[in-house]
C-alpha positions as CSV (number, residue, x, y, z in Angstrom):
1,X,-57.0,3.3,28.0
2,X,-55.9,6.3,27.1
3,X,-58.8,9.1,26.0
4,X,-60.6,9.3,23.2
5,X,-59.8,11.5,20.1
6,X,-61.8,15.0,20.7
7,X,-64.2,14.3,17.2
8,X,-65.5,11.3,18.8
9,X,-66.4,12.7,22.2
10,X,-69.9,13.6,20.8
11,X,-70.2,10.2,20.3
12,X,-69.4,8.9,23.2
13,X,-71.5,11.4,24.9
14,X,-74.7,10.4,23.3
15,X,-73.7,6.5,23.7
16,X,-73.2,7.1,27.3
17,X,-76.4,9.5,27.7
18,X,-78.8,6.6,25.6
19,X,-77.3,3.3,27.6
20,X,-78.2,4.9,30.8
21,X,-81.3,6.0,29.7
22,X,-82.1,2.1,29.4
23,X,-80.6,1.1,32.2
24,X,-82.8,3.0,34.1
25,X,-85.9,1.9,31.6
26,X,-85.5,-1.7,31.9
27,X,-82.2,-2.7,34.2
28,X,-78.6,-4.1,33.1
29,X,-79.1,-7.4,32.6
30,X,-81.6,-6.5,29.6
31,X,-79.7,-4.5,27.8
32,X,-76.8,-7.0,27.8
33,X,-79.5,-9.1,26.3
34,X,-81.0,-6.2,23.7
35,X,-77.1,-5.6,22.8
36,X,-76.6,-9.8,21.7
37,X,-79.7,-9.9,20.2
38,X,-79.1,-6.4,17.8
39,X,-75.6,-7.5,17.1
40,X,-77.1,-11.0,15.8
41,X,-79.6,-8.7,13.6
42,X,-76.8,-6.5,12.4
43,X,-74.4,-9.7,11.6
44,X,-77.2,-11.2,9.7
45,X,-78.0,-8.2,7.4
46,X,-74.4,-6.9,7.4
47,X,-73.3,-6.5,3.6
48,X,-69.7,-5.8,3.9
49,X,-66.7,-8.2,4.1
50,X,-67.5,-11.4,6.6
51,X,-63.8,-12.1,6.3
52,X,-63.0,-13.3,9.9
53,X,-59.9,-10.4,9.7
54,X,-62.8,-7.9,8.8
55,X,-65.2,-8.8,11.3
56,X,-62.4,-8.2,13.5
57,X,-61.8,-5.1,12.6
58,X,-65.0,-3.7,13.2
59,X,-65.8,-5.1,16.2
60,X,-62.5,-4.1,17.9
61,X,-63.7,-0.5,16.7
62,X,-67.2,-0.9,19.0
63,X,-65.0,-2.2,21.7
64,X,-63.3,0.9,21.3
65,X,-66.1,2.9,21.5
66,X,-67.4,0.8,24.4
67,X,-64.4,1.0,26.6
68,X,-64.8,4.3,27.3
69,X,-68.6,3.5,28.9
70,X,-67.1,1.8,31.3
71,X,-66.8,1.0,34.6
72,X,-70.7,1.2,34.0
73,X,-71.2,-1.5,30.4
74,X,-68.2,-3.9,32.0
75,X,-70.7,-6.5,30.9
76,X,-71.0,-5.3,27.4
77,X,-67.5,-5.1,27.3
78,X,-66.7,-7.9,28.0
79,X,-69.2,-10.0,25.9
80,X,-68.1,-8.0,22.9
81,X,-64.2,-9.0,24.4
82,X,-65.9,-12.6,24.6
83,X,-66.7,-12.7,20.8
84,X,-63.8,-11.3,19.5
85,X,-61.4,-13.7,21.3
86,X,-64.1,-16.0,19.3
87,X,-63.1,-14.9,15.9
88,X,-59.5,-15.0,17.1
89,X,-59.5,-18.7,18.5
90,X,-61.9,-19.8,15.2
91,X,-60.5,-17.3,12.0
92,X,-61.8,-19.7,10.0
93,X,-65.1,-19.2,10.9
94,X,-68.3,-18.7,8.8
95,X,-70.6,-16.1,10.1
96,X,-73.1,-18.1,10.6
97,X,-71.1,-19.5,13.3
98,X,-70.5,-16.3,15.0
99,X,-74.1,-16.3,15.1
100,X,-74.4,-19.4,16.9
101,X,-71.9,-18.6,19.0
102,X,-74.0,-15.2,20.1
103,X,-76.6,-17.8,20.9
104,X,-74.6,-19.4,23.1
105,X,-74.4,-16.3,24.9
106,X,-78.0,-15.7,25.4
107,X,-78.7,-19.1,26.4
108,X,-75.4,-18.8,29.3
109,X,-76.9,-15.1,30.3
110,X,-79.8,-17.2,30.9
111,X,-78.5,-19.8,32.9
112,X,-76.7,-17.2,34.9
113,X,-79.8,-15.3,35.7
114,X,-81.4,-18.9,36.9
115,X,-78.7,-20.0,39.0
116,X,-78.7,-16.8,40.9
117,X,-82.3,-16.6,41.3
118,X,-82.3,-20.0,42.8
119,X,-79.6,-19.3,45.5
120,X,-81.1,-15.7,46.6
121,X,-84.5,-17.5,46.9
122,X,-82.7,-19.7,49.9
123,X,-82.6,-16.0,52.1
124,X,-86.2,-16.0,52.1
125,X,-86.0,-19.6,54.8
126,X,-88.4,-17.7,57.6
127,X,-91.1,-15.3,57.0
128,X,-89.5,-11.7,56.8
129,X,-90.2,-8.5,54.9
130,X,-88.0,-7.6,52.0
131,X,-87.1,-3.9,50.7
132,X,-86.3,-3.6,47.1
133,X,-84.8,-0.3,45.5
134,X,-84.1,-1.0,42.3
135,X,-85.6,-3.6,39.4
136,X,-84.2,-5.8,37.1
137,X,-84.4,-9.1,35.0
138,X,-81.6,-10.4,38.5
139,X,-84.2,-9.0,40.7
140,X,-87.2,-10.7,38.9
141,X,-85.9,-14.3,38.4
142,X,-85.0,-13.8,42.6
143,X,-88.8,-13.0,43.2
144,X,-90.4,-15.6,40.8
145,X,-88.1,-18.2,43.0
146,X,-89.2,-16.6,45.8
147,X,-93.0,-16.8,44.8
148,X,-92.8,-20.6,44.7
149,X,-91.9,-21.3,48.6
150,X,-94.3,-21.9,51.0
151,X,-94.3,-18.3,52.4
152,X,-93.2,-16.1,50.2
153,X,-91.8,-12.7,51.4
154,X,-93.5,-9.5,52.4
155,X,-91.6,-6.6,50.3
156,X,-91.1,-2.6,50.9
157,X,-91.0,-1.2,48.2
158,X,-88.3,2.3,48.1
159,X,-90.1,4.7,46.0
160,X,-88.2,6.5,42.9
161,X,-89.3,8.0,40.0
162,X,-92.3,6.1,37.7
163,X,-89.5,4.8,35.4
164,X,-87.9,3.3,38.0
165,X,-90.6,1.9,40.2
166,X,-93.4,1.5,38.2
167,X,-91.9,-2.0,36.5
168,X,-91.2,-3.4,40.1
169,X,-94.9,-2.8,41.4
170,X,-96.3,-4.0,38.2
171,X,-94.2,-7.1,38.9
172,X,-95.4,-7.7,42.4
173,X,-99.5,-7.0,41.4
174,X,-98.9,-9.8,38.5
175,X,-96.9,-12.1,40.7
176,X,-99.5,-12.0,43.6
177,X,-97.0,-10.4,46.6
178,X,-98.5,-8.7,49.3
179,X,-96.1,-4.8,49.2
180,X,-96.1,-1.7,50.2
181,X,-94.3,1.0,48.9
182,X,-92.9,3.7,51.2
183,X,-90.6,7.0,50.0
184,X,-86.9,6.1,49.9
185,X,-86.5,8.8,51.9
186,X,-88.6,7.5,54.5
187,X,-87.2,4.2,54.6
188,X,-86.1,4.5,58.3
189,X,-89.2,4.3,59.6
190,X,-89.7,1.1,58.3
191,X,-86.3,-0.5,59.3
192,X,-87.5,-1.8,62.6
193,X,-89.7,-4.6,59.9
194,X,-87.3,-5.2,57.9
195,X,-85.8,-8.6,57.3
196,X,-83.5,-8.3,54.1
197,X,-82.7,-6.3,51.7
198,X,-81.5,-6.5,48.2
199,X,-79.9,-4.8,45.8
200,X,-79.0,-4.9,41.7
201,X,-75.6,-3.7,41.2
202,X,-74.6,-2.5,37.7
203,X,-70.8,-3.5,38.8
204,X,-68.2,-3.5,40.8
205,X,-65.1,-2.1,40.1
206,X,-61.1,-2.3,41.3
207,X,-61.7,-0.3,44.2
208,X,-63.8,-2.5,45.5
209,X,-67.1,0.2,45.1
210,X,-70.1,-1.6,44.0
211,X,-72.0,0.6,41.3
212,X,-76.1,0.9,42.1
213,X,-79.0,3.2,40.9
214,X,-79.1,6.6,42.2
215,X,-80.4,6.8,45.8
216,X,-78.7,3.5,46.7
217,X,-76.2,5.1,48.1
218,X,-77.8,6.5,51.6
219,X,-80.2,3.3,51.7
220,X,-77.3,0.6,52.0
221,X,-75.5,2.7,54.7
222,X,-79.0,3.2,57.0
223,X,-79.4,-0.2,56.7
224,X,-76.1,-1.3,57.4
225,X,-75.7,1.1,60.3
226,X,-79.1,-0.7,61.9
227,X,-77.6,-4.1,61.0
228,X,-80.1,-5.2,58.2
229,X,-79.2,-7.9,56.3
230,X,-78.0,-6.5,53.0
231,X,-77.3,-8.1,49.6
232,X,-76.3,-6.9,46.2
233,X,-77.1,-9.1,43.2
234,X,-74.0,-9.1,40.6
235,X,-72.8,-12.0,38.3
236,X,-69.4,-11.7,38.0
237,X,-69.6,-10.9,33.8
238,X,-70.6,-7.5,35.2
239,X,-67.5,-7.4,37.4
240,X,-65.2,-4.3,36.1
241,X,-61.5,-5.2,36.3
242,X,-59.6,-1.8,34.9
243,X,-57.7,0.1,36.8
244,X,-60.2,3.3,36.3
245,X,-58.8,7.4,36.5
246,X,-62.4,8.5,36.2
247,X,-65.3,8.0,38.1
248,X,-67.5,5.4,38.2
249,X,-70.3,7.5,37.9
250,X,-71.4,9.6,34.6
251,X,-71.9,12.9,35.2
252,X,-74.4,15.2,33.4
253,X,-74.9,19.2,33.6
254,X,-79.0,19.8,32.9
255,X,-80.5,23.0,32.3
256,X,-82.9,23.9,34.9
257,X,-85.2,26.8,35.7
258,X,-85.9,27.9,39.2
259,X,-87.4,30.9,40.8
260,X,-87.2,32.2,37.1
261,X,-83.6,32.0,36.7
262,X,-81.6,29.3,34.8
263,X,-78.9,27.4,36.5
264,X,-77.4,24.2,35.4
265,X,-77.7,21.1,37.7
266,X,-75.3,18.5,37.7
267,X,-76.9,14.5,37.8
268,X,-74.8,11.5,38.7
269,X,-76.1,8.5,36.8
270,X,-75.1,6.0,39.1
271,X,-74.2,6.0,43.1
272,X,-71.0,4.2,44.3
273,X,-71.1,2.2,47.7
274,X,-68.2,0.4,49.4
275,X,-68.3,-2.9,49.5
276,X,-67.7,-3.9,53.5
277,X,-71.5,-1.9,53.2
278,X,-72.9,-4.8,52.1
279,X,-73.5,-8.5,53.8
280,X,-72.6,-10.2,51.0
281,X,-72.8,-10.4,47.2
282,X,-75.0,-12.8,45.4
283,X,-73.5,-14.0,42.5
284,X,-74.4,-17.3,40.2
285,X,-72.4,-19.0,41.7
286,X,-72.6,-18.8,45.6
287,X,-73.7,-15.9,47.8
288,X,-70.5,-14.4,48.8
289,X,-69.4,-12.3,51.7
290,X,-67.0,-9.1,51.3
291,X,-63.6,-10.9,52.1
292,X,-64.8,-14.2,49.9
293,X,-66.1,-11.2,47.0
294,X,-62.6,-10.2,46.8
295,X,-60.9,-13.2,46.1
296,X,-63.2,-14.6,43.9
297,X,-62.7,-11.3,42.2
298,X,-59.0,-11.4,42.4
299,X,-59.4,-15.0,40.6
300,X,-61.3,-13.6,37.9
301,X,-59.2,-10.8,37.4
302,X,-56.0,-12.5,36.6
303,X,-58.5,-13.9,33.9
304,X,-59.3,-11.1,32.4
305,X,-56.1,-9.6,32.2
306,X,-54.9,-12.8,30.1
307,X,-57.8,-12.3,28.0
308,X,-57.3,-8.3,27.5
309,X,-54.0,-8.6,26.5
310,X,-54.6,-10.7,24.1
311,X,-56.7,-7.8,22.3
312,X,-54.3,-5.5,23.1
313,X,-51.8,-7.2,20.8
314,X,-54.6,-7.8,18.3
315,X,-55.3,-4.1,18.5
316,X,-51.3,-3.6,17.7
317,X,-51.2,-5.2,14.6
318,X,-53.7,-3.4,13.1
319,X,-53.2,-0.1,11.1
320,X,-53.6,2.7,13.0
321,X,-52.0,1.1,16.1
322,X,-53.4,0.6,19.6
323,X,-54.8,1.9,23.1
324,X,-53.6,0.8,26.0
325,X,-54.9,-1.2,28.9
């Protein structure tokens, strides 16, 4: 798509700045969840025209918006893309049953989340330690699994920042795991223990880099370098199918002070790791390796395309005209 108009970058800013300030609060998954349910609340209250047209109208304006959060929100995106193409495919419909149909959402996001917690669970066969970076609803229905096996596995936890890490250790105490929690830069040490590891990926994108937390990055290649089984959690709504010319990652200038002086560091909000890194990608579906990843992703792809050009030409024939694909 082609950039936004300069009066809207402010905008855009602040919704990039605020979405990654809760993914890193409470993990992907939940804020694909928080963004159904506060749609739902705003449909419900909305005053305005509940025309099908009108609705339309509106939300191919968020999708808009949206778009340019992306590779990072693909899953946002593309439920938004989901329930537009809903309106389109039912233009009689009341909104009441564009409610319903955001249900239907919730209750598939859910069945998503169980289906790949069930098949990660199946790694933990033999006794083995586990390191875990980053936390997440993904990461939490793999460890409730997990907890119900005969031996459940021993975990390392990577250390981060209290925002990050405090949610996952508060998991394990409640849960009853036996962890310990070691600095992420320290992780080497620990390798020689280490059964698995596992990952929550935010997405992956169309050249073929999976998107992680910050301090993924150097983690996956240490492991992969002392052949530790690695896996990335990602169900493929997540999956990021444009054809980006930015970079994955958000970028952010901060005013800092040091030794008295100000200077301005930049922050990445994301790191980006190559897929081959990884020993395979657990999705809802089956627990893939890299060359099976990239045709199911292919698959999906051609999908989506179908699907985005759909709202491209629904985009066209409204006034003001179009962005491209």
């Amino acid at each position: 798509m082609s950039g936004r108009p300069a009066d809207n970058q402010a905008l855009v800013q602040t919704l990039n700045t605020q979405l990654l300030a809760l993914d890193r609060a409470y993990g992907p998954d939940a804020i694909a969840r928080d963004f159904i349910q506060a749609l739902d609340r705003t449909l419900q209250t909305y005053k305005g025209d509940v025309s099908g047209a009108a609705l339309r109208a509106e939300l191919l304006a968020l999708h808009d918006v949206l778009l340019d959060c992306r590779p990072r929100m693909a899953s946002l995106i593309r439920d938004l893309q989901s329930i537009i193409l809903f309106t389109v495919e039912r233009p009689q419909a009341s909104l009441d049953e564009l409610c319903h149909y955001l249900h239907e959402l919730l209750v598939i996001k859910d069945l998503r989340r169980s289906s790949l917690g069930q098949l990660a669970a199946r790694l933990f066969g033999r006794p083995a330690a586990l390191l875990l970076h980053s936390y997440g609803d993904l990461l939490a229905e793999i460890l409730r699994e997990a907890a119900r096996q005969a031996e459940r596995p021993r975990v390392f936890v990577a250390e981060q920042d209290p925002e990050r890490t405090g949610p996952l250790i508060r998991f394990l105490r409640e849960a009853g795991y036996e962890f310990t929690v070691v600095s992420e830069y320290s992780v080497t040490h620990v390798v020689p223990e280490l059964g698995l590891a596992i990952f929550s990926a935010l997405t992956m994108n169309a050249r073929e880099q999976v998107v992680l937390g910050p301090g993924s990055a150097g983690l996956v290649a240490n492991l992969h370098d002392a052949r530790v089984p690695t896996y990335v959690t990602l169900t493929t709504n997540k999956l990021s199918f444009w054809e980006e010319h930015t970079e994955p990652a958000f970028r952010e200038l901060r005013q800092k002070e040091y030794d008295g002086g100000p200077l301005r560091k930049e922050v990445f909000s994301h790191d980006v790791v190559p897929l081959d890194l990884f020993t395979a990608v657990i999705t809802e579906y089956e627990i893939l390796p890299p060359p099976q990843m990239r045709e199911t992703y292919e698959r999906l792809r051609q999908q989506f395309f179908e699907d985005e050009a759909r709202l491209r030409a629904l985009h066209a024939s409204l006034p003001g005209g179009s962005r491209d694909g």
